[in-house]
C-alpha positions as protocol buffer text, in pm:
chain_id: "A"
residue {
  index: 1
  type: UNK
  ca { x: -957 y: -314 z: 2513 }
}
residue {
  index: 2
  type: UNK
  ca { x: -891 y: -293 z: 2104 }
}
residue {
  index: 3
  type: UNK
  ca { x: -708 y: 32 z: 1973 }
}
residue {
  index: 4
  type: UNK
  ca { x: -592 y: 109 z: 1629 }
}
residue {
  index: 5
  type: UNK
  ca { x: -306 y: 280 z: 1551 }
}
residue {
  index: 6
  type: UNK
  ca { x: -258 y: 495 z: 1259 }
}
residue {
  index: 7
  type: UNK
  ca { x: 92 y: 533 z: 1143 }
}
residue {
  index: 8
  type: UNK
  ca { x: 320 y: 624 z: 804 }
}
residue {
  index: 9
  type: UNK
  ca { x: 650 y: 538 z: 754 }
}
residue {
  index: 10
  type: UNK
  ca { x: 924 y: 543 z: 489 }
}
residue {
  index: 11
  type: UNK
  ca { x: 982 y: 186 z: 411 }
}
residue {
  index: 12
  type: UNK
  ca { x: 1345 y: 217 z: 224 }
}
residue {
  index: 13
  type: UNK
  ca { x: 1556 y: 67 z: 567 }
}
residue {
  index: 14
  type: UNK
  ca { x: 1262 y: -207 z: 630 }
}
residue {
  index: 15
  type: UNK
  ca { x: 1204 y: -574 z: 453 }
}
residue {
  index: 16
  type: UNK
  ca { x: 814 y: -516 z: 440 }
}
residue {
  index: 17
  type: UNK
  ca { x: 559 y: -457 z: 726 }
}
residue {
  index: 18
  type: UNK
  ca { x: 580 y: -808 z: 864 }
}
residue {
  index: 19
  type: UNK
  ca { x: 773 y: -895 z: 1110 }
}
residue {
  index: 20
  type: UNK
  ca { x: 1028 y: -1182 z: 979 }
}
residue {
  index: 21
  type: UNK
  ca { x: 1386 y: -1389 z: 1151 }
}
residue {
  index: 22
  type: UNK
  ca { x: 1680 y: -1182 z: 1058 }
}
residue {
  index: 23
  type: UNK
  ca { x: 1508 y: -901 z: 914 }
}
residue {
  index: 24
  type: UNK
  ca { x: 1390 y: -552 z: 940 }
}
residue {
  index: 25
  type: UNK
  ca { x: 1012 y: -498 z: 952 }
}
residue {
  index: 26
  type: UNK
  ca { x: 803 y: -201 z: 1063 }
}
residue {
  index: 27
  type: UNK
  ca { x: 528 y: -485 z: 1268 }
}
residue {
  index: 28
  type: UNK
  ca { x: 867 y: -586 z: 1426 }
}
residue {
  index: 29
  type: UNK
  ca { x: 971 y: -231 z: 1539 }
}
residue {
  index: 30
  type: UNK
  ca { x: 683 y: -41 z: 1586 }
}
residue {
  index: 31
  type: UNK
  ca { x: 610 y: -367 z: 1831 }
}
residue {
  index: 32
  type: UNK
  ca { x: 894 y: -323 z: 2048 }
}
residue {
  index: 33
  type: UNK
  ca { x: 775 y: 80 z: 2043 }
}
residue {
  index: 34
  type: UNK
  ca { x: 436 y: 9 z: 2179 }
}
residue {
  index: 35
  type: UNK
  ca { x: 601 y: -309 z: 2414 }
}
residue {
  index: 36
  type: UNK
  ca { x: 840 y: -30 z: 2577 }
}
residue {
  index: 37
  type: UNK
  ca { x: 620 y: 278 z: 2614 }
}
residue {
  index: 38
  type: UNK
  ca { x: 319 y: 106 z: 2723 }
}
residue {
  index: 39
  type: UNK
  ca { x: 556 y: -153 z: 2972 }
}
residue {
  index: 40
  type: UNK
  ca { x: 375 y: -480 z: 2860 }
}
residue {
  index: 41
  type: UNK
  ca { x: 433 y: -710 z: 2553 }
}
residue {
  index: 42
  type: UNK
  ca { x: 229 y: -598 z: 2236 }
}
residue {
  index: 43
  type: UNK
  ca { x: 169 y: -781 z: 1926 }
}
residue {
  index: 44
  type: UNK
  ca { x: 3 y: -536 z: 1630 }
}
residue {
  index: 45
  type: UNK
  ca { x: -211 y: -691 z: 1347 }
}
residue {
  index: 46
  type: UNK
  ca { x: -154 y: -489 z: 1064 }
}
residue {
  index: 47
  type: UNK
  ca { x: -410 y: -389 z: 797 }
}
residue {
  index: 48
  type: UNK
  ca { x: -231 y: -536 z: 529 }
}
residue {
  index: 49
  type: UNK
  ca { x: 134 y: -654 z: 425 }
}
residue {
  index: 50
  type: UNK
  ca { x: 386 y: -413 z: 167 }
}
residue {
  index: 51
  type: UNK
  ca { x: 680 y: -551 z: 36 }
}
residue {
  index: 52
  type: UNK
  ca { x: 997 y: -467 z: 70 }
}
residue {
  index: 53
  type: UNK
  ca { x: 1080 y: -80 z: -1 }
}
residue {
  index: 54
  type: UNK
  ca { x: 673 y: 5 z: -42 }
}
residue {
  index: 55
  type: UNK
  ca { x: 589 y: 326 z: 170 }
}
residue {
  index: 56
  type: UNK
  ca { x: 256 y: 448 z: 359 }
}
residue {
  index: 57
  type: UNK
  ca { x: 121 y: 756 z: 399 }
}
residue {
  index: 58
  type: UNK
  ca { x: -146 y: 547 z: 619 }
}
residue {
  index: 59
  type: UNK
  ca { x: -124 y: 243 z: 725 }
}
residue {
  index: 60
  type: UNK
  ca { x: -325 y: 106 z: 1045 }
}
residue {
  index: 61
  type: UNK
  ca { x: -292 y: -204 z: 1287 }
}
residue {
  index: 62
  type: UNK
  ca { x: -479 y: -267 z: 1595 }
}
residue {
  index: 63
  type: UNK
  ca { x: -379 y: -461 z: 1943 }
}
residue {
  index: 64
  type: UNK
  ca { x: -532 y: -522 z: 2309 }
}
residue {
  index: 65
  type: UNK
  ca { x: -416 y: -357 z: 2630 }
}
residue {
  index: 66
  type: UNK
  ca { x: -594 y: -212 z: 2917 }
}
residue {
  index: 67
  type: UNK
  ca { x: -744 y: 113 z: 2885 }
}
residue {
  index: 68
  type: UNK
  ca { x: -507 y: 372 z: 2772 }
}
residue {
  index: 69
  type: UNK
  ca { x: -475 y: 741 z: 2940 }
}
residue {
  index: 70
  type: UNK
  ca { x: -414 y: 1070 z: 2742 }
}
residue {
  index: 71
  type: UNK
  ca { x: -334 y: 910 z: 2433 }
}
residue {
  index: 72
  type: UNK
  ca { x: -160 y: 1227 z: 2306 }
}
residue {
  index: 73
  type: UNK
  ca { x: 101 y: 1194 z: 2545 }
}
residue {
  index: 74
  type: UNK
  ca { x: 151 y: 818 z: 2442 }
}
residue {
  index: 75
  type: UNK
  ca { x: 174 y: 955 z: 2105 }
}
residue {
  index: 76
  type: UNK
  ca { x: 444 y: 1157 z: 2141 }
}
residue {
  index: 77
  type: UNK
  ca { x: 663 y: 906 z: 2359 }
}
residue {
  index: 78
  type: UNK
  ca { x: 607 y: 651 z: 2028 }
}
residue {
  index: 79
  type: UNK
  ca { x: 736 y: 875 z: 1785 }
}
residue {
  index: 80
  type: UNK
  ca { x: 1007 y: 998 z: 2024 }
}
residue {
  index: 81
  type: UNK
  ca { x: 1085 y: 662 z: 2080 }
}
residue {
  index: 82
  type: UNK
  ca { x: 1104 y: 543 z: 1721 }
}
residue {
  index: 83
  type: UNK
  ca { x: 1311 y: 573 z: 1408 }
}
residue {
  index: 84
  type: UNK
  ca { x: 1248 y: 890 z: 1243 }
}
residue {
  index: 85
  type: UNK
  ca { x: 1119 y: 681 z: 919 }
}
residue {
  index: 86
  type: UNK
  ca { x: 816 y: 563 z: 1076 }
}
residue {
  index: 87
  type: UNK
  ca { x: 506 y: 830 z: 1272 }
}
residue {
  index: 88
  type: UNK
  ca { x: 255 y: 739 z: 1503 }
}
residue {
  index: 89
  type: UNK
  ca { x: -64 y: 921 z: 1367 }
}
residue {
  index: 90
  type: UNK
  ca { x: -350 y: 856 z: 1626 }
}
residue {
  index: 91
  type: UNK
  ca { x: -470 y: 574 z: 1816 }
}
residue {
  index: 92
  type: UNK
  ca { x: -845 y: 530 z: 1796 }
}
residue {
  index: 93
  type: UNK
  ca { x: -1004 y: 316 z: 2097 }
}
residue {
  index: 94
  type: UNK
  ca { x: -1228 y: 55 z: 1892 }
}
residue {
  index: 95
  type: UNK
  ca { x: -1484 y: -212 z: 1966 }
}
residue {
  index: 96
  type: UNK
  ca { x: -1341 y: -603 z: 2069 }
}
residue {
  index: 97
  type: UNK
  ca { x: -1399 y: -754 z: 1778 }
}
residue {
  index: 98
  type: UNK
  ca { x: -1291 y: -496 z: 1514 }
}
residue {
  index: 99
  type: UNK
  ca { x: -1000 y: -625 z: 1253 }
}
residue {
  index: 100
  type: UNK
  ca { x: -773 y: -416 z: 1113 }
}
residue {
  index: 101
  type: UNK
  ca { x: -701 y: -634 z: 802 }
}
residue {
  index: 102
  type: UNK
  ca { x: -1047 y: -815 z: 792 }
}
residue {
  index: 103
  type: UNK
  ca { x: -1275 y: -508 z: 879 }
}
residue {
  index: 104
  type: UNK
  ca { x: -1122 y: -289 z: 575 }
}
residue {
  index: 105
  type: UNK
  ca { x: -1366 y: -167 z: 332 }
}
residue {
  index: 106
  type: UNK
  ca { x: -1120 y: -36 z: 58 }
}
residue {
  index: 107
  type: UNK
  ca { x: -732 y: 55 z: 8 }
}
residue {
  index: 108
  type: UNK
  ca { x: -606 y: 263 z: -184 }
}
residue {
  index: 109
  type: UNK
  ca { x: -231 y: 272 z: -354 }
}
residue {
  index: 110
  type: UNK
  ca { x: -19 y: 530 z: -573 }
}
residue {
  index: 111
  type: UNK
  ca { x: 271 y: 510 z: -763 }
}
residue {
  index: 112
  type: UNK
  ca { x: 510 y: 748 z: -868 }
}
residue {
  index: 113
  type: UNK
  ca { x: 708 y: 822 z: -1177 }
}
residue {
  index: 114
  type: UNK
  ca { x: 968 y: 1092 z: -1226 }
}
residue {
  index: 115
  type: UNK
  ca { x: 1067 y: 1135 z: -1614 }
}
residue {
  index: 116
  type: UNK
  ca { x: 1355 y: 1366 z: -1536 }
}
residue {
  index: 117
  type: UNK
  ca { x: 1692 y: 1268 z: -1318 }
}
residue {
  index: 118
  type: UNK
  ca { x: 1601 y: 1463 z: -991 }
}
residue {
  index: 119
  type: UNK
  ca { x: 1869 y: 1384 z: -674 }
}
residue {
  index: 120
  type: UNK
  ca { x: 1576 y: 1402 z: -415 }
}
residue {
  index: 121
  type: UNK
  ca { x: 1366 y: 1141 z: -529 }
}
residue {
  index: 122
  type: UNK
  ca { x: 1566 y: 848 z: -498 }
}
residue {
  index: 123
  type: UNK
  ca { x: 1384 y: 559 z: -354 }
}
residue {
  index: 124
  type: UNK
  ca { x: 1098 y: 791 z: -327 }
}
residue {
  index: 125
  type: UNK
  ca { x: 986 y: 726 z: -698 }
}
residue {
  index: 126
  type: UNK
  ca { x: 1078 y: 543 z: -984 }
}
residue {
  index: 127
  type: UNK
  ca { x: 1280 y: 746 z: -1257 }
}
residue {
  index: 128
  type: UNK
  ca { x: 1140 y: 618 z: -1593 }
}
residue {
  index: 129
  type: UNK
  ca { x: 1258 y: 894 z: -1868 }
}
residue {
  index: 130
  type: UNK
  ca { x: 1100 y: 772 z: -2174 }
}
residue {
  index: 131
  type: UNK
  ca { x: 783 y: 916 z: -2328 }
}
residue {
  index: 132
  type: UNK
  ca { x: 427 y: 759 z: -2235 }
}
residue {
  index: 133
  type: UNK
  ca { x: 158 y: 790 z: -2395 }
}
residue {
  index: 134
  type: UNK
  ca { x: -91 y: 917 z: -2056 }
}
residue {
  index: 135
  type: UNK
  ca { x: -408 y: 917 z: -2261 }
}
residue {
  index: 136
  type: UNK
  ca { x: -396 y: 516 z: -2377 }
}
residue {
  index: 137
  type: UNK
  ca { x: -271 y: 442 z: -2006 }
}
residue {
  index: 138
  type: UNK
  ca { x: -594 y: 620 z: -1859 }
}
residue {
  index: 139
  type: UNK
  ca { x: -776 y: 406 z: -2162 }
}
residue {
  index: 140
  type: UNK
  ca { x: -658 y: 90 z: -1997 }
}
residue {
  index: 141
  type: UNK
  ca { x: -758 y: 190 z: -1647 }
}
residue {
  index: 142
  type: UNK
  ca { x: -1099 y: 169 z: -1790 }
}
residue {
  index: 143
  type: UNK
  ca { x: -1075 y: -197 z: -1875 }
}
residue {
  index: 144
  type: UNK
  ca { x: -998 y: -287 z: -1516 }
}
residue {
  index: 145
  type: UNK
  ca { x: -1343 y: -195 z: -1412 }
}
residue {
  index: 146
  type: UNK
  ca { x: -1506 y: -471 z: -1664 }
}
residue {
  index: 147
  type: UNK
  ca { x: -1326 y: -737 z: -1467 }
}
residue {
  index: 148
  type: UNK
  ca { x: -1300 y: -866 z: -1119 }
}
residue {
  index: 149
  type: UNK
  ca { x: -1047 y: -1184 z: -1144 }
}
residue {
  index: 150
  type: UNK
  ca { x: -696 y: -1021 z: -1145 }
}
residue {
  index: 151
  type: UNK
  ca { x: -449 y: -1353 z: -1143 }
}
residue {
  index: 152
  type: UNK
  ca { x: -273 y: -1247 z: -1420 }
}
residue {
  index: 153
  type: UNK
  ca { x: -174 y: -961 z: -1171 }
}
residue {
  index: 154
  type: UNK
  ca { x: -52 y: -1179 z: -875 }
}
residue {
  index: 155
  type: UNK
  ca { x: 277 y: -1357 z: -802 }
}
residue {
  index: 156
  type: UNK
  ca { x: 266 y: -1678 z: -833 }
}
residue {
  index: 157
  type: UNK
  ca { x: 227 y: -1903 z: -591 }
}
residue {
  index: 158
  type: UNK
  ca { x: 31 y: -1706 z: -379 }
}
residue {
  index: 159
  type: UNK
  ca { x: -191 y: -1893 z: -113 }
}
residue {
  index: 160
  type: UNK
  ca { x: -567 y: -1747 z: -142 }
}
residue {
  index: 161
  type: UNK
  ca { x: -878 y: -1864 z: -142 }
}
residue {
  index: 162
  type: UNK
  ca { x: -970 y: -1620 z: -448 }
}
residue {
  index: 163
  type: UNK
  ca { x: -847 y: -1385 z: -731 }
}
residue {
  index: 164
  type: UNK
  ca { x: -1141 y: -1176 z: -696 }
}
residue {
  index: 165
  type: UNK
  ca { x: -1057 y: -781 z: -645 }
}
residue {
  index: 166
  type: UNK
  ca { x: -1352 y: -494 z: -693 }
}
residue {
  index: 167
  type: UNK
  ca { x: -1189 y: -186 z: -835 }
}
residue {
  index: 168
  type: UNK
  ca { x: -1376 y: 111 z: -752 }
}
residue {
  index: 169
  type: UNK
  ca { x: -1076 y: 387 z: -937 }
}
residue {
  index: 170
  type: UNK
  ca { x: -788 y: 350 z: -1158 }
}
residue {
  index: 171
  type: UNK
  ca { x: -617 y: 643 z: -1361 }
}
residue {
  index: 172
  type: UNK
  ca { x: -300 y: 824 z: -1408 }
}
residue {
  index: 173
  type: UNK
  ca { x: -237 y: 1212 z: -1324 }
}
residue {
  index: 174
  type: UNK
  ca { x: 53 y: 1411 z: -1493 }
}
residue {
  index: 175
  type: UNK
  ca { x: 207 y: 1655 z: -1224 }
}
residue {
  index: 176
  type: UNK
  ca { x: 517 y: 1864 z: -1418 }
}
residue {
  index: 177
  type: UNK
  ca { x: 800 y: 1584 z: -1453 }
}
residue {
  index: 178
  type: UNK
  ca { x: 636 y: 1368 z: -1274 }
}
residue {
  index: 179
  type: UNK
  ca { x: 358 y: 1082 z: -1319 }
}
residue {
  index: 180
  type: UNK
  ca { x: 101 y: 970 z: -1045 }
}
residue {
  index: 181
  type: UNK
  ca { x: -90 y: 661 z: -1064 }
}
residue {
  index: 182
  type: UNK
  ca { x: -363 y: 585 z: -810 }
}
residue {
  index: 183
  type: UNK
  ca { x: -589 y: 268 z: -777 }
}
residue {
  index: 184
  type: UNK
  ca { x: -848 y: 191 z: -513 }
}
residue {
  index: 185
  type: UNK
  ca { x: -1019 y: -193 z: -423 }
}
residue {
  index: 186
  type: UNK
  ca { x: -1208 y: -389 z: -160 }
}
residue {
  index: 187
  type: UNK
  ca { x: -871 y: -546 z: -182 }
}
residue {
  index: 188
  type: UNK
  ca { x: -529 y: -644 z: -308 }
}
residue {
  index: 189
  type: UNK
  ca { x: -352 y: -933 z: -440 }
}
residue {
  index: 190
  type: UNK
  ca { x: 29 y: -979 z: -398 }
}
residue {
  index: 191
  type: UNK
  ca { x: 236 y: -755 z: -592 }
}
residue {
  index: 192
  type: UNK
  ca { x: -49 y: -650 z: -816 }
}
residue {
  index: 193
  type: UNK
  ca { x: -50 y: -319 z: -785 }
}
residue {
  index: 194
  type: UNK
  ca { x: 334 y: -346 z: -939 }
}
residue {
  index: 195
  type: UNK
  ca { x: 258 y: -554 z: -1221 }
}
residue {
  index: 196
  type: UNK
  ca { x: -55 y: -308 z: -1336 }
}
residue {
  index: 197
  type: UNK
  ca { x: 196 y: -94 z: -1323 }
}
residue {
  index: 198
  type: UNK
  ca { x: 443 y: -236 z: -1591 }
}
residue {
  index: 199
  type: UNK
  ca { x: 169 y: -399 z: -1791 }
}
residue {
  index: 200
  type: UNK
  ca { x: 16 y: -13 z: -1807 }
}
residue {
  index: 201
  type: UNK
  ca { x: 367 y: 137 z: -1893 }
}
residue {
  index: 202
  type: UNK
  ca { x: 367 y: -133 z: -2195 }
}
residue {
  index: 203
  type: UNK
  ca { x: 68 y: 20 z: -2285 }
}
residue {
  index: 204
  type: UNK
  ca { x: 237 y: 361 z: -2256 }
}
residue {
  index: 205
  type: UNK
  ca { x: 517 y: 262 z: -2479 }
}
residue {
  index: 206
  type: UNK
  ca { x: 242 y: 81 z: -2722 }
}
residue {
  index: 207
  type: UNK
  ca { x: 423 y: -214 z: -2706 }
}
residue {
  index: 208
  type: UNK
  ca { x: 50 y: -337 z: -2642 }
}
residue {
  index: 209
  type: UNK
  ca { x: -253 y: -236 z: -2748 }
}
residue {
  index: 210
  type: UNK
  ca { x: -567 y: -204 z: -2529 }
}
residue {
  index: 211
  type: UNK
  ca { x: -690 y: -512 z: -2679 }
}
residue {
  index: 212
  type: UNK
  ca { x: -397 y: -690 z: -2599 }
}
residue {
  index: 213
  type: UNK
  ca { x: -422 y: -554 z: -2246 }
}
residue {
  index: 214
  type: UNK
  ca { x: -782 y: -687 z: -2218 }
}
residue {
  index: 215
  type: UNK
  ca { x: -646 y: -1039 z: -2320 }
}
residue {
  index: 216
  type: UNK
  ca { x: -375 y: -1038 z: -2099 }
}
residue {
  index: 217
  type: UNK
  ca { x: -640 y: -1016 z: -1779 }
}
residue {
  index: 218
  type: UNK
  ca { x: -857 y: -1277 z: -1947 }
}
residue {
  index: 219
  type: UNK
  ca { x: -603 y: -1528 z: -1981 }
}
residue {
  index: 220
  type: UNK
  ca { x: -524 y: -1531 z: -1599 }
}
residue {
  index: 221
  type: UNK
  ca { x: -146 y: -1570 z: -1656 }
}
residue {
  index: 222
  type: UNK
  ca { x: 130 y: -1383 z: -1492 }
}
residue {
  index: 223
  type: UNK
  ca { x: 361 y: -1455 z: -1734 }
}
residue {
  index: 224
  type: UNK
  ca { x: 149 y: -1237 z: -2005 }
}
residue {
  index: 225
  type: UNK
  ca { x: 124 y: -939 z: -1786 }
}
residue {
  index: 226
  type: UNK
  ca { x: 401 y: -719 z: -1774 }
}
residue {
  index: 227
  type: UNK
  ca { x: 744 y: -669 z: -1552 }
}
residue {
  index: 228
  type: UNK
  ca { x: 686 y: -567 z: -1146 }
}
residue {
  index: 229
  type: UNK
  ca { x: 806 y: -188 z: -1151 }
}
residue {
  index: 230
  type: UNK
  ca { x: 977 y: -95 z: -851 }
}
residue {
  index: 231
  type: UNK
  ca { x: 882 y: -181 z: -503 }
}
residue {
  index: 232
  type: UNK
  ca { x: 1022 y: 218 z: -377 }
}
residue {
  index: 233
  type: UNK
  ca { x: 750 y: 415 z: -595 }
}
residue {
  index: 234
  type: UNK
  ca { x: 469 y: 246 z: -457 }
}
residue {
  index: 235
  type: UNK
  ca { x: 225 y: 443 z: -172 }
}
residue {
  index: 236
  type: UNK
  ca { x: -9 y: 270 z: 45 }
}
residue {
  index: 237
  type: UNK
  ca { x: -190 y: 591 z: 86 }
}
residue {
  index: 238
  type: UNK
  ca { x: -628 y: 524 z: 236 }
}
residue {
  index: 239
  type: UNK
  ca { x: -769 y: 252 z: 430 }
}
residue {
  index: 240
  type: UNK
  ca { x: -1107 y: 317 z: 497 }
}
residue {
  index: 241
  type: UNK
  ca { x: -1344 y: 124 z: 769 }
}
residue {
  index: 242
  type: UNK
  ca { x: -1688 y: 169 z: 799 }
}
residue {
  index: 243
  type: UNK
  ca { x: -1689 y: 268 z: 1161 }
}
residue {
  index: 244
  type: UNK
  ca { x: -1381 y: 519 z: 1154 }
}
residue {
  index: 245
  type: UNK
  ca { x: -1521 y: 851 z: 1086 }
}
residue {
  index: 246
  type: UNK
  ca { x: -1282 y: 1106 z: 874 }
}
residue {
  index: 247
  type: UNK
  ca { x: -1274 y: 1293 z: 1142 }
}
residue {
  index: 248
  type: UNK
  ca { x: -1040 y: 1040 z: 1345 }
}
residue {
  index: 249
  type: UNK
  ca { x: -785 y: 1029 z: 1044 }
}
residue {
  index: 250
  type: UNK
  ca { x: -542 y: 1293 z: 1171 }
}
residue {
  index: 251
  type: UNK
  ca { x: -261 y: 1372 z: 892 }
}
């Protein structure tokens, strides 16, 4: 039988979701959770791969196993059983052939900006003091939605069969000192979110105007976009399937 698992996790202590030699991953632990409290060897697909540092407030990742009993019970063994950085959620029996990457029908990401030195917030959010102007930002997320080829987003060297990404919400949100920006898309490409980010934050500083910003998705190049912010104030926060009702999201 196929069950996803819904977790979060604090991703300061872990190299990225995916499990890699020498390295801490959350795949890699949150495997050897699942391996021990269910007694057999498990192998997670996850719904998607952060970097380094990135956080979720949801992330999910399905495997195979025989029919599981009171799956509250197993939920509290997991998180008693793992690192207090990373929570077991729910686990949601699911047909055989359901994908937790492949099946996804849009992700959503934040990032956060703090403008004034706060001791709490570090590797939580990115500390960026200097004025933006939040109006041309919000301007900008506008543009996004008259395009759909985002390689001048992407690191380089990326192996995929398209640059293609449908954005279906972009803008920023002031909250006191600090400064919220969400995005939502069929999909990702590597580090994109990030480089949005800095390109937007140009934008902010008009360094660059919104024509400029236009130009620099046109001409598909990395190297005109702007610098990766961060990797620590970046959320993975929705990841929505057609056949997981809201009800089975548990906070």
């Amino acid at each position: 039988m196929r069950y996803f698992i819904q977790i979060s996790y604090n991703g300061t202590n872990y190299h990225g979701w995916q499990q890699q030699p020498n390295a801490s991953s959350v795949q890699e632990t949150l495997n050897k959770a699942l391996s021990t409290v269910l007694n057999r060897t498990i192998d997670c697909m996850g719904a998607g791969r952060t970097d380094t540092g990135v956080h979720a407030t949801q992330m999910y990742a399905h495997f195979d196993c025989d029919e599981l009993q009171n799956t509250t019970s197993i939920i509290h063994k997991l998180n008693s059983f793992l690192p207090q950085d990373i929570v077991v959620h729910n686990l949601i029996q699911v047909h055989d052939d359901a994908h937790a990457r492949f099946d996804a029908t849009k992700r959503t990401y934040e990032y956060h900006i703090y403008s004034f030195k706060n001791a709490f917030l570090q590797n939580k959010s990115w500390y960026f003091h200097q004025k933006l102007n939040v109006d041309l930002m919000n301007q900008a997320c506008k543009i996004l939605f008259n395009h759909t080829d985002f390689q001048c987003f992407s690191k380089v060297h990326t192996d995929v069969n398209t640059f293609d990404c449908k954005i279906y919400e972009a803008f920023w949100k002031e909250e006191n000192a600090n400064l919220i920006f969400t995005i939502s898309a069929d999909r990702f490409l590597r580090n994109m979110v990030r480089a949005i980010v800095g390109t937007m934050v140009n934008v902010g500083l008009e360094k660059i105007t919104l024509d400029e910003f236009q130009t620099i998705i046109e001409s598909k190049d990395r190297k005109k976009a702007g610098f990766s912010v961060p990797a620590h104030g970046l959320y993975l926060t929705e990841i929505k399937y057609g056949y997981l009702k809201n009800k089975e999201n548990r906070e």
